[in-house]
C-alpha positions in Angstrom: 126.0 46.7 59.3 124.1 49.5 60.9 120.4 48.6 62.7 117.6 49.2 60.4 113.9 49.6 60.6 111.9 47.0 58.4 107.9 47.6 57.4 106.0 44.5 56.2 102.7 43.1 55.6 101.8 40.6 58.4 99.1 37.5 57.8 95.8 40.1 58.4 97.2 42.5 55.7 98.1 45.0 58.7 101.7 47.0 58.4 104.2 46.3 61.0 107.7 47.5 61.7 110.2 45.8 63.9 114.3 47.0 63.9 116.6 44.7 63.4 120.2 45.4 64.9 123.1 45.3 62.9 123.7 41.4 63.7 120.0 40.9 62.3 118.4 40.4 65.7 114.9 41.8 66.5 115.2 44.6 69.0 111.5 46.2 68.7 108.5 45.4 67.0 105.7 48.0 66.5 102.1 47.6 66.9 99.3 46.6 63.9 98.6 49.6 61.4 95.9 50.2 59.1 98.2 51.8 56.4 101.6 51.6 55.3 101.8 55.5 55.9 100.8 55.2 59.7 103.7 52.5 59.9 106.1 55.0 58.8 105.0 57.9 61.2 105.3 55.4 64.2 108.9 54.8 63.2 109.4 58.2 62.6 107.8 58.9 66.4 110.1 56.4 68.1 113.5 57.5 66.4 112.4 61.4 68.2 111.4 60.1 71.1 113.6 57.2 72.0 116.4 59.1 72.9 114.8 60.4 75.9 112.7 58.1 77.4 113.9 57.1 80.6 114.1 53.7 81.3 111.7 53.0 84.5 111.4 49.1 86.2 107.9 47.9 87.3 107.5 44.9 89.2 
């Protein structure tokens, strides 16, 4: 099974999305959104920008 992206109600009525790998493990969550549309655009904003986002340790 491929990963998917998963938007849902959480327990303040705020939309969230996390992404599940293809094993059904959490990889990301996204933040608290006021609408179900604004939960969509972040997913749509990490699948463009994801790819090149370098990956920098702090300490």
């Amino acid at each position: 099974m491929a990963a998917k992206f998963e938007v849902y109600k959480d327990a303040a009525g705020k939309y969230r999305f996390r992404l599940k790998a293809g094993n059904g493990e959490i990889i990301a969550v996204g933040e608290a959104y006021e609408s179900k549309a604004a939960a969509l655009h972040g997913i749509e904003s990490v699948k463009v920008n994801a790819a090149a986002a370098p990956v920098v340790e702090v300490e």
